[in-house]
C-alpha angles and dihedrals in degrees: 000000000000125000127257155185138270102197133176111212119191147167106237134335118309081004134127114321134214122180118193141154128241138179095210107031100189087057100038082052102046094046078052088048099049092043093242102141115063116227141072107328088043075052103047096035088243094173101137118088116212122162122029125179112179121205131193095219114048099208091061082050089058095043086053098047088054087053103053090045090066095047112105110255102252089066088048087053093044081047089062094034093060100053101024107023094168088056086236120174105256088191092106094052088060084060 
């Protein structure tokens, strides 16, 4: 197995989450970013990326996503806060 990503994806600061995994990060955001996958984040305009933790195994990467699902969203939001307190789009440092 190869490794993968857990990634958050919003629309602005303290806006809408959505947390998913990926096995190729750069790809999975830009699809987000152009729109190009129905469902909840094309429905909701989730283009910035905000919070990425790669793993080498991706099945600990979808173990960690369902974790953090379940985590009440004021931990999500301390989990952003900690690595990218500005809510910047990281999408240009995958690049």
């Amino acid at each position: 197995m190869s490794g993968g990503w857990v990634y958050i994806m919003t629309n602005r600061p303290n806006g809408t989450l959505y947390v998913g995994v990926t096995g190729d990060i750069a790809r999975r955001a830009w699809e987000h970013r152009e729109g190009l996958v129905e469902g909840f984040t094309k429905k909701y305009g989730l283009k910035r990326l905000v919070y990425a933790e790669a793993f080498e195994d991706i099945s600990v990467a979808i173990q960690r996503e369902k974790t953090i699902k379940h985590w009440p969203r004021a931990w999500r939001v301390n989990l952003i806060l900690s690595g990218n307190p500005e809510w910047n789009d990281l999408y240009d440092t995958l690049v």
